[in-house]
N, C-alpha and C positions, 0 to 999 in steps of 0.2 A: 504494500500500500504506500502509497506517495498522499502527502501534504503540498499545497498550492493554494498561492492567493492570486484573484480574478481582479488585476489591474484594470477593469474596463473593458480589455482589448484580445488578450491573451492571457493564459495562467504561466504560472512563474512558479516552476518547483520550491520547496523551503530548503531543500536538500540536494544534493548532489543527485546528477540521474549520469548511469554509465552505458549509453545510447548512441549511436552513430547519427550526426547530423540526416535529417528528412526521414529518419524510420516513423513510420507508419505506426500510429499506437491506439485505441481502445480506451476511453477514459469514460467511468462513469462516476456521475456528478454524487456527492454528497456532504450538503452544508454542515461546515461543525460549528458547533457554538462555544464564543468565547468562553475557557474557563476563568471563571470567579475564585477570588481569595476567598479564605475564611470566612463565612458568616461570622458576621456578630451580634449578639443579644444588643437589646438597646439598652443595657444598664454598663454593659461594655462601653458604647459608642458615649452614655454619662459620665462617665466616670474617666475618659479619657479626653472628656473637654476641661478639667481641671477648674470647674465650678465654686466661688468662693459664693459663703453668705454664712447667713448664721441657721443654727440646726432648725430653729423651730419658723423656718421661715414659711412654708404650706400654711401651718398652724394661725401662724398670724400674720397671712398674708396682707390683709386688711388696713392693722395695724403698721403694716410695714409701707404699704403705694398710701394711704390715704391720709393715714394721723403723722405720720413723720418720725416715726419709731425708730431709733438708733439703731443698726446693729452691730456685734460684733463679730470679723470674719472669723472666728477663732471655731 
């Protein structure tokens, strides 16, 4: 099996082919689909934006947009 990307025009092996220029060849088409990195949970993709605030901020979200509630990032 051989791998190729479809410039438009013509495919373009990814690999070496050991073939004599004009031979005659048989190609039947099948799309691969890019592989994907790791999944990740989305408490991954949270936790890897490096989020400051104070713990109880859900709790007193209120207190925190509305009344002017200090926090501490700690």
């Amino acid at each position: 099996m051989v791998e190729a990307v479809f410039d438009g025009n013509v495919f373009r092996p990814t690999s070496p082919l050991f073939l004599k220029p004009n031979t005659q060849v048989r190609i039947t088409i099948e799309i691969v689909k890019k592989k994907r990195g790791k999944s990740r949970s989305f408490l991954d993709v949270l936790e890897s934006a490096k989020l400051k605030g104070p713990r109880d901020f859900s709790e007193n979200l209120d207190d925190y947009l509305y009344r002017g509630k200090p926090f501490d990032e700690g």
